[in-house]
C-alpha positions as CSV (number, residue, x, y, z in Angstrom):
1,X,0.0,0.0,0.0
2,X,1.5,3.1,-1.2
3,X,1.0,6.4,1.5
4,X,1.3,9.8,0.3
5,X,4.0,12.7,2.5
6,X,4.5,15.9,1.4
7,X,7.5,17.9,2.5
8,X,8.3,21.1,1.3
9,X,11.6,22.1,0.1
10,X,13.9,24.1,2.3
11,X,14.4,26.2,-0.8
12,X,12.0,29.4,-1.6
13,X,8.8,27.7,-3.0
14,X,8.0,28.8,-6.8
15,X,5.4,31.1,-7.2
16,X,2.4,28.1,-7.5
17,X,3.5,27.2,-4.0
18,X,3.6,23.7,-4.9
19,X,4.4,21.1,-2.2
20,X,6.4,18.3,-3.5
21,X,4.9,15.0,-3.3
22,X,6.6,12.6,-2.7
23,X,4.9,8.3,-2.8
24,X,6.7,5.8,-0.7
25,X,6.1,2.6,0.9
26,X,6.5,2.7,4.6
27,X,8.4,0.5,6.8
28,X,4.9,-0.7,8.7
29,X,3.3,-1.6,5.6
30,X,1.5,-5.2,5.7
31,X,3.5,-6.4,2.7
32,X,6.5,-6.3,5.5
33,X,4.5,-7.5,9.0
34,X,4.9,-10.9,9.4
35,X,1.3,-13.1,8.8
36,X,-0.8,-14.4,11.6
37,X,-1.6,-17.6,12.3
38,X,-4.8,-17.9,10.6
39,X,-3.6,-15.7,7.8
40,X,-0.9,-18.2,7.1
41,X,-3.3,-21.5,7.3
42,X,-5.9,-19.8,4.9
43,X,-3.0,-18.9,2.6
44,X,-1.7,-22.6,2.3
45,X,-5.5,-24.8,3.1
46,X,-6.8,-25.3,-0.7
47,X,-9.9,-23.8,-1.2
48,X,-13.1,-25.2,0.1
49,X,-15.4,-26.2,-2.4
50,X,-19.3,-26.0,-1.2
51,X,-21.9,-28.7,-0.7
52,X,-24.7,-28.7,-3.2
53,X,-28.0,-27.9,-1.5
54,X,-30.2,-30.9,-0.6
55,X,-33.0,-30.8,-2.7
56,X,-36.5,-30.7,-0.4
57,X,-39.1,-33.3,-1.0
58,X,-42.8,-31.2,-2.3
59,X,-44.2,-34.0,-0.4
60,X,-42.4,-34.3,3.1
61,X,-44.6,-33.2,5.7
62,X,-44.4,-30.1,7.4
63,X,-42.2,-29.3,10.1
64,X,-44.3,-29.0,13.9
65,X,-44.8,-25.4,15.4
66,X,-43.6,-24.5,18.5
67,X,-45.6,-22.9,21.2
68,X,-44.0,-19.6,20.7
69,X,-45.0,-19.8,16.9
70,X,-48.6,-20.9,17.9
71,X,-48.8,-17.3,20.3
72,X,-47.1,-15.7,17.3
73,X,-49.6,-16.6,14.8
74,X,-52.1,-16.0,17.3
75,X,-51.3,-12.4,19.1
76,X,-49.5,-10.9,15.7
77,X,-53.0,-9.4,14.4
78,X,-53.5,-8.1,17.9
79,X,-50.1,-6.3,18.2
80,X,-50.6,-4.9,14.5
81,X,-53.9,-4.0,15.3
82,X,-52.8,-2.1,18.5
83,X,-49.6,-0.5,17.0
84,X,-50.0,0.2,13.2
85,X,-46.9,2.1,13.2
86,X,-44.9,-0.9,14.0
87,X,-42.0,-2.8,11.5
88,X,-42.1,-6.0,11.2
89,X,-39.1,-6.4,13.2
90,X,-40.5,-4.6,15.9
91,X,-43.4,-6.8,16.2
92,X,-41.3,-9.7,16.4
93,X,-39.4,-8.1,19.5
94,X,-42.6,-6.7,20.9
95,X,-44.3,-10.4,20.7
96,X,-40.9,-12.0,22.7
97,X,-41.3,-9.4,25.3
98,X,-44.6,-10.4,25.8
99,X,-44.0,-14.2,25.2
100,X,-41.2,-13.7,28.2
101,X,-43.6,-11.9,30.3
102,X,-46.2,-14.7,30.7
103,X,-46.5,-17.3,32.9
104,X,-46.5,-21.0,32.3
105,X,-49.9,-21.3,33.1
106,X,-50.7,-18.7,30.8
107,X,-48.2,-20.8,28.3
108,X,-50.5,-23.2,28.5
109,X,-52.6,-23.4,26.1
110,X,-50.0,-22.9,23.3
111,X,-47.9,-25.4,25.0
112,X,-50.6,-28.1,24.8
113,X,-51.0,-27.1,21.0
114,X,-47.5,-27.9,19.5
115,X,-47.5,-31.0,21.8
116,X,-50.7,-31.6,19.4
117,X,-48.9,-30.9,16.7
118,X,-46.0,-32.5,17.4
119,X,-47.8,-35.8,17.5
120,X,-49.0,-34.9,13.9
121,X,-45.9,-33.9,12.6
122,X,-44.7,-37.5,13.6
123,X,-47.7,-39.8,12.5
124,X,-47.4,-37.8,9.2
125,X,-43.6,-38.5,9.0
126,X,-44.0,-42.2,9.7
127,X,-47.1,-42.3,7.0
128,X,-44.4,-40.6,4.6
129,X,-41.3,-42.6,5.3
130,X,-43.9,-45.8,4.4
């Protein structure tokens, strides 16, 4: 990496008032500092080469929700509703604050739904796998 000094001449400067510009390469410059450790193993470990993606089965069933999805889907409308000014992102940290607030009694019910779901997510995964 080449840095730029100036330095003016001890002589009278011409009328311009030009400062010499002189480009060097310093002394510190990363071409000279000695590599780090994981500099020098990336610098001699060949290049990975990446996995192809797994193609997804149309027919697999769907993944089981988790409670916190089921109060998701089910306050989300409620929290838009309340707070139209909201982003999306927002929402999502407004519904964890609330999700962290309740209680497990009050998790309940959304508890006893994925475990629902969960059983259907299995029978449906044995039916497939048939």
């Amino acid at each position: 990496m080449a840095a730029a000094m100036i330095f003016f001449s001890n002589e009278k400067l011409t009328d311009s008032k030009t400062p010499l510009l002189l480009l060097f390469r310093s002394k510190n410059s990363k071409k000279n500092q000695p590599k780090t450790d994981t500099m020098a193993k990336a610098a001699k470990s060949p290049k990975k080469v990446k996995k192809a993606k797994k193609v997804k089965d149309p027919n697999a069933p769907k993944r089981n929700l988790s409670a916190y999805f089921f109060f998701m889907n089910d306050q989300r409308p409620k929290v838009v509703k309340s707070n139209p000014d909201l982003k999306v992102t927002e929402v999502g940290k407004k519904l964890g604050e609330l999700w962290r607030a309740m209680s497990d009694s009050e998790k309940a019910p959304y508890v006893k739904k994925a475990d629902a779901d969960k059983i259907r997510y299995e029978k449906a995964k044995a039916a497939y796998k048939k």
